[in-house]
Every structure is written in C-alpha cells, then in structure tokens.
C-alpha positions, 0 to 999 in steps of 0.5 A: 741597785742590787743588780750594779756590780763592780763599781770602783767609784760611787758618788752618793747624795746624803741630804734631806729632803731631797736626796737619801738619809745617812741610813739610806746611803748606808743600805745603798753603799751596802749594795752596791759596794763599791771599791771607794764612795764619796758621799755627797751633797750632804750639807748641814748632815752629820756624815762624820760616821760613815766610813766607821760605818762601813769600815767592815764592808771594806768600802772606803769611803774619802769625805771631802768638802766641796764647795 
C-alpha cells in the first residue's frame, strides 16, 4: 500500500473479523493518503472517531450509512 500515490477517493473496509480494525484503517489511510476516504462495511464498529483521527493528515474522511 505504500507504493499507491495520488488517490482521490479511497473506500475501505472497517469490520472485524473480516475486513480491518479502525487501528488498521488508520494506519492504511495514513499510507495511502488520499484526498477523501470513505470507510466502509464497518457495521456495529464505532467508526465515529476517524475523521478526528485523520483531520491533521488532511484526509477527509464523509462517513455514510449504507444499507
């Protein structure tokens, strides 16, 4: 993931046991950085706290609730 530069959209999966950990999704938006990121398929996680998170990498980060 370290290589993937100049994303504008990145949609990530948040939701154990299958997909990342809010830590993990963290770390990969970190990397990658991209210009919005919508997290995804999170389920019951709490993934409230992400933009807040990430507000510093510039990253922002829409939260929608998909059905």
């Amino acid at each position: 993931m370290a290589d993937i530069h100049d994303i504008d959209i990145a949609f990530m999966p948040c939701n154990q046991p299958y997909t990342m950990t809010v830590e993990q999704l963290l770390n990969a938006a970190r990397m990658v950085k991209p210009k919005v990121l919508f997290p995804y398929h999170y389920g019951q996680t709490n993934v409230s706290g992400i933009p807040t998170q990430l507000e510093t990498e510039g990253i922002d980060v829409r939260i929608r609730h998909y059905e």
